[in-house]
Structure formats: structure tokens, C-alpha cells
C-alpha positions in Angstrom: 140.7 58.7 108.1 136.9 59.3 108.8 137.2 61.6 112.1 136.5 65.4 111.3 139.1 68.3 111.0 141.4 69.6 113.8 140.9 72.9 114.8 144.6 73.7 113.8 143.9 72.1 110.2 141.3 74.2 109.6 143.6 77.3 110.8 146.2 76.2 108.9 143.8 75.6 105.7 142.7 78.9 105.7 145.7 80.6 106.6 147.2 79.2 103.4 144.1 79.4 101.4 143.9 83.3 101.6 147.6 83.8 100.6 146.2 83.3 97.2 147.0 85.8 94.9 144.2 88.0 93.0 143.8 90.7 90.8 143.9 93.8 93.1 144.6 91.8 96.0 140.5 91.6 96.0 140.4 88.4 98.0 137.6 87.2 96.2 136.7 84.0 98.1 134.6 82.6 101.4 135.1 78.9 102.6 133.3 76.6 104.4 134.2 73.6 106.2 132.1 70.1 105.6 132.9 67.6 107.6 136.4 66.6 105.6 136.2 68.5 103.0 136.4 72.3 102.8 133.8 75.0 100.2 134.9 76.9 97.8 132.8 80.0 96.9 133.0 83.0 95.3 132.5 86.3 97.3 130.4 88.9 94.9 131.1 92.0 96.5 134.8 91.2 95.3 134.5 90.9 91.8 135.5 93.6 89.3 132.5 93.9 86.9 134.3 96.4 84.9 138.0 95.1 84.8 136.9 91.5 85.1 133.4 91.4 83.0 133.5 87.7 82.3 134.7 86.8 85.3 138.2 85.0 84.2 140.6 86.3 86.8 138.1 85.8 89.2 138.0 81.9 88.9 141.7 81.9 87.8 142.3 83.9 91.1 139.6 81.1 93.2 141.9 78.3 91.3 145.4 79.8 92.8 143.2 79.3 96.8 142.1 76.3 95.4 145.8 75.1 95.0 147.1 76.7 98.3 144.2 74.8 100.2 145.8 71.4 98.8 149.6 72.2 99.5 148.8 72.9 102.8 146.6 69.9 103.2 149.4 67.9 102.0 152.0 69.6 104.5 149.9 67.9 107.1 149.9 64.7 105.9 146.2 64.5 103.9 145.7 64.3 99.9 143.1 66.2 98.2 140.7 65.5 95.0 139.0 68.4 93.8 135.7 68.4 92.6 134.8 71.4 90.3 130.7 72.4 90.3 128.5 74.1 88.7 125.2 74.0 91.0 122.7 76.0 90.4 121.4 75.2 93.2 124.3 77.2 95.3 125.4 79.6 92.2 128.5 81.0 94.3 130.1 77.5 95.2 132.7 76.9 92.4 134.5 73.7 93.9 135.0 71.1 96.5 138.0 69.9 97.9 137.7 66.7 99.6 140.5 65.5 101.7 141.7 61.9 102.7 145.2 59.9 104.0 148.1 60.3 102.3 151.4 60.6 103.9 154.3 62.5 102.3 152.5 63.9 99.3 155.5 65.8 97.5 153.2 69.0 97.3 154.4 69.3 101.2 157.8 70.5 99.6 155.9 73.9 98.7 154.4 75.0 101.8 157.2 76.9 103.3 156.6 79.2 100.1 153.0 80.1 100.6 154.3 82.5 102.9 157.0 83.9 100.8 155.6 83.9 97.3 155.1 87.8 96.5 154.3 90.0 92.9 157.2 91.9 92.9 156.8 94.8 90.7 160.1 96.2 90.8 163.4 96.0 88.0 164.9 92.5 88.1 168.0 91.8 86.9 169.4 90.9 83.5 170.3 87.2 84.8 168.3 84.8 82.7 166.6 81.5 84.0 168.5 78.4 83.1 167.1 76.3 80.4 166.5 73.4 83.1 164.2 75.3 85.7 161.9 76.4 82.4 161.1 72.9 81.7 160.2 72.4 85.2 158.2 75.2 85.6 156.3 74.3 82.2 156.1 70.7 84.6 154.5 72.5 87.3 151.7 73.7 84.8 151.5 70.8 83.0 150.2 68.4 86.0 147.8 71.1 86.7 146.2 70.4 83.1 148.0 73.7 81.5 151.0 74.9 79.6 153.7 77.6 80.2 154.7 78.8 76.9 158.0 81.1 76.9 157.9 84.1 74.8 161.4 84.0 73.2 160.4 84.8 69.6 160.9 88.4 68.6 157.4 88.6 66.7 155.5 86.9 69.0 157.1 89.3 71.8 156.2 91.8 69.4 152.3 90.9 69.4 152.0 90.8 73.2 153.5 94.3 73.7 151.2 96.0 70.6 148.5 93.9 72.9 149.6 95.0 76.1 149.9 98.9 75.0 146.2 98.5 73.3 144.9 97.4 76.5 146.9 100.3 78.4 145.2 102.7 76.4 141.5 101.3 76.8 141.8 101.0 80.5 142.8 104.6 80.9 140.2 105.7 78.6 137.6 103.6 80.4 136.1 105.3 83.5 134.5 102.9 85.1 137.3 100.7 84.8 139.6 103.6 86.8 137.1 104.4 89.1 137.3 100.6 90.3 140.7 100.7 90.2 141.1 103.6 92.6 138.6 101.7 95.5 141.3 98.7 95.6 144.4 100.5 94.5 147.1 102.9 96.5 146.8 104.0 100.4 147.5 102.3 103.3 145.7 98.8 103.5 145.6 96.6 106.3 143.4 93.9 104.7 142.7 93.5 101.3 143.8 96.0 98.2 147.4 96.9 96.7 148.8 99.6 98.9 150.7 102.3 97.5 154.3 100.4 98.7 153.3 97.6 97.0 153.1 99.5 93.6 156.7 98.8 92.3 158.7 102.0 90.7 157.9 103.5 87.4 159.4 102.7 84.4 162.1 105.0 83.4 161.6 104.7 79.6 160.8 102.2 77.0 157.8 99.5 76.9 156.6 98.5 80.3 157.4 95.3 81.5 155.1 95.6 84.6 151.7 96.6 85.3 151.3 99.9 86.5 148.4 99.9 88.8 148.5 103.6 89.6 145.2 105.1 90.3 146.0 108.6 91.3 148.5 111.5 90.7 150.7 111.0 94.1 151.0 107.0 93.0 151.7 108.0 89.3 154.6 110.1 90.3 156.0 107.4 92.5 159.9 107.1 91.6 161.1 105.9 87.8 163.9 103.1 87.3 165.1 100.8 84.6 163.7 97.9 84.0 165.6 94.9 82.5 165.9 95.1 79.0 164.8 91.8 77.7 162.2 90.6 80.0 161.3 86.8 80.6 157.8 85.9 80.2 155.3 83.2 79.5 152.2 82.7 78.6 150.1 80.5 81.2 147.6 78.8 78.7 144.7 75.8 78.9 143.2 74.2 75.9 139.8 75.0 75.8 137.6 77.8 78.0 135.1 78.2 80.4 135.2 78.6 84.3 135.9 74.9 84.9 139.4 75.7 82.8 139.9 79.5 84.8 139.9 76.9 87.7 142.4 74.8 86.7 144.3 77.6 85.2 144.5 79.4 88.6 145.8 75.9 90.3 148.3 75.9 87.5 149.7 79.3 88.1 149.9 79.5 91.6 152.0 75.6 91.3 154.6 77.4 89.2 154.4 80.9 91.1 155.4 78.2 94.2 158.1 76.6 92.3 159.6 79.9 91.3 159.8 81.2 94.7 161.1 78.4 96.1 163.7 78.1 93.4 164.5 82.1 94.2 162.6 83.1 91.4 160.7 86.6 91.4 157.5 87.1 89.4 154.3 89.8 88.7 152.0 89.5 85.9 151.5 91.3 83.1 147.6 90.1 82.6 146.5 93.3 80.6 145.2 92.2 77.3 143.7 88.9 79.1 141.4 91.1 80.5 140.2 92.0 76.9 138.7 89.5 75.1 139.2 91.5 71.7 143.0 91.0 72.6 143.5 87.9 74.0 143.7 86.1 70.7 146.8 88.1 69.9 148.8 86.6 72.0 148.8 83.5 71.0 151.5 82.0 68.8 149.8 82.2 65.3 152.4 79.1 64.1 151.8 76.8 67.1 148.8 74.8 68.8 145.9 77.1 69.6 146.1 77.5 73.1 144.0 79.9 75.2 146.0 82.2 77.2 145.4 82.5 80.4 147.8 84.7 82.5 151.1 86.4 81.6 153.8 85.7 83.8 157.1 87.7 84.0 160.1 85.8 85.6 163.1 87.1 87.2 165.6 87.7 89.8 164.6 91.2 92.0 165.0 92.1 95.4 162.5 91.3 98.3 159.5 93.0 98.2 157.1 93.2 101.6 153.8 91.0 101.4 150.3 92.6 100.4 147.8 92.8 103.5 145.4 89.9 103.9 141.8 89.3 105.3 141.0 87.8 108.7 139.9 84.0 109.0 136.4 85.1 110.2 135.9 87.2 107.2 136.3 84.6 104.7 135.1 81.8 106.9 131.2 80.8 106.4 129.3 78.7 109.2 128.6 75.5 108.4 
């Protein structure tokens, strides 16, 4: 399979590749096409040096495109080995994913979901995930080189929402974290951002169990409902650090963000004391294997929520 890209691969690689999800719908990514194998950089003007100082979500969010570029590949019939870089030659290209022959790949399956995977930050229902489809969403991440880990004891539930509420309180005391909020939060958006409808309500009372990304007065008094009372989350975790690991982390999470919607699964994160290095290490599990957490997912059955704008092909497209 030596003969160069189809135009319509290359559309449909994109297409899927910017469907991606990242922290305040930023889009933080450009591609470029080599002759079968497609770029991955990272865009600068994207990142969030206040809310993102070390730059995790940003190469977690970079994995999740990463993984999207290889279902689709595998929806039209090519494999895909990805090559993670650190060049300091070419400081903003992250990874490489190389593509090659090989018919029904099973990651097919989950290309009809790129599409329909959302955040949904609205009240899900009290039905609780079978016992079955947790172990095959803790699959999902495991083949990625992670683990899902399910919050189902009371303490360690306990420790993630003293976390989460710590976190709450330094990003509203934090200005320049607010201020960067407000330039990719509420509005009308057309191309990148979260728009004001994509929001979610408020929570009517009691701990949150979604993130309130309001940045100004009209999107903080947005309408209040209740939120299920015992939420289902996990804790999206690799076992050592770095951006090589945020990669894989980010191909992890978007896996089992693809399972969930195509088993009619909802999900948003809950990601505020990752972003806080002083409080990441509370969430993990002080009795079980050091783990390094990642993400925090919360699973669930909601209603449909509409899809968060997304950035033309030429704007993330670089020339070759």
C-alpha cells in the first residue's frame, strides 16, 4: 500500500481528527499530511498558560485527535502505529501517525460515534451502569496503556470532592485564570470555544457534580436543576508522567468516551483538581497502586445535548 492519500482520506482524517475533545473546546492542534502518514502538532496560540501551566490537558487533549485520526483511518480500511516525538528540532510536533493496510480493523466499529460523542453537562439520571460495560470501559483504557478506576468508595469519593471544591475556590480567586476563561467561554461561537448553550444548568444545591464553566453574570444565572445524587465517576490514570504518558492518556480517554457513546452512555469531565498539581495527588486511592490521575470522567445516562462548534479543515491544516 505505497501510493499516497486520497483526497477524501485526508478529508475524512481531518474531519474526524478535529472532533477531538479539549479543554474549552480550544482546538489546540494543526496537521500535516506526509506522504502516508499524517503530523501531529501543537497549536500555541491555543494553549491555556494559566489554566493549563504544564501543559497536561493540552497533550491529553492532542492524544484524544491522535485516537480519532486512527479510528477513522481504520473505518477506511488502513492501520495506524503511532510514533510519539520529542524533536527539538520541530518543538511543536508531538507525534506521527503512520498508516499502512489492514482491512477490518475493529476500531472501524467506533466511527459512527466520532460524530455523536458530546460533554453533556446536564442532570443524568439515577440509572447506574451495569457491572459488565465498567469492565469494558476499564478495557478500552487499558489497550491504550491506562486504567479507568471507579470511584465507588465513600472516602475516596470523599477526597476528590474536598479536591474538587479546593480547586473551585483557587480558580475563582485566580484572575488570570478567569480572565482566560472568559475569551473561550459563553456567547455565540461558530468555531472553537464553549458557547453559552453548551454550558449545562446550574446545580440546584449540594456538591457539584459538573464543571461549571461560567465566566460571566448572564451565564452564572443560567437555570438551576438537580443533579443525580450519587454520581458515577472514574479516575482516567497512567503509571508514570510526562507528555509522552498525557499522549497516551488522551488516546485512552477518547477510546472509552467512544465506547460510552456508542453504548448510549453520556459523559463530561470533572478535570478540576488535575489542573492543580498541589491536588492531584489527592485523588488517588491512598490503599491501591500509585497511579497518576489523569482525567476525571463522569458517566451517565442524560438527554441529547447539541455539539460544540468546530474549526475549518484549512485552519488546522499546514502545507506540506
Amino acid at each position: 500500500m505505497d501510493e499516497m492519500l486520497s483526497e477524501q482520506d485526508r478529508k475524512a482524517l481531518l474531519a474526524a481528527a478535529v472532533l477531538a475533545p479539549s479543554m474549552h473546546n480550544t482546538q489546540p492542534w494543526r496537521f500535516r499530511f506526509a506522504d502516508r502518514a499524517v503530523e501531529v502538532y501543537r497549536d500555541r496560540e491555543r494553549e491555556l498558560p494559566a489554566e493549563d501551566p504544564s501543559r497536561r490537558m493540552l497533550f491529553v487533549s492532542l492524544g484524544a485527535a491522535i485516537f480519532n485520526l486512527r479510528v477513522a483511518a481504520a473505518a477506511r480500511g488502513m492501520g495506524s502505529v503511532v510514533r510519539h516525538l520529542v524533536d527539538q528540532r520541530r518543538p511543536d510536533l508531538v507525534a506521527v501517525v503512520e498508516l499502512e493496510a489492514a482491512p477490518n480493523d475493529p476500531m472501524a466499529a467506533l466511527a459512527p460515534y466520532l460524530t455523536e460523542r458530546r460533554t453533556n453537562r446536564e442532570p443524568f439520571t439515577e440509572q447506574r451502569l451495569p457491572a459488565q460495560l465498567r469492565v469494558e470501559l476499564d478495557l478500552c483504557a487499558r489497550v491504550e496503556g491506562a486504567v479507568l478506576q471507579w470511584i465507588d468508595k465513600p472516602t475516596r469519593r470523599w477526597w476528590l470532592q474536598m479536591a474538587t471544591n479546593e480547586a473551585v475556590t483557587a480558580d475563582d480567586e485566580d484572575t488570570a485564570r478567569t480572565a482566560e476563561r472568559r475569551r473561550w467561554v459563553g456567547g455565540d461561537r461558530t468555531a472553537d470555544g464553549v458557547p453559552s448553550s453548551a454550558l449545562g444548568s446550574r446545580a440546584a444545591g449540594g456538591p457539584p457534580v459538573v464543571r461549571d464553566l461560567a465566566a460571566t453574570e448572564a451565564d452564572a444565572a443560567r437555570p438551576a436543576a438537580d443533579f443525580e445524587r450519587e454520581p458515577q465517576l472514574a479516575v482516567l490514570a497512567t503509571r508514570f508522567d510526562g507528555p509522552i504518558e498525557w499522549l497516551r492518556a488522551g488516546q485512552a480517554l477518547e477510546h472509552v468516551l467512544l465506547e460510552a457513546t456508542a453504548r448510549g452512555v453520556s459523559t463530561s469531565m470533572l478535570n478540576q483538581a488535575i489542573e492543580h498539581e498541589e491536588l492531584r495527588g489527592e485523588i488517588n486511592d491512598p490503599l491501591g497502586p500509585w497511579q497518576r490521575p489523569q482525567s476525571v470522567i463522569r458517566f451517565g445516562y442524560g438527554t441529547q445535548v447539541r455539539p460544540t462548534p468546530r474549526r475549518p479543515a484549512e485552519d488546522v491544516l499546514l502545507g506540506e
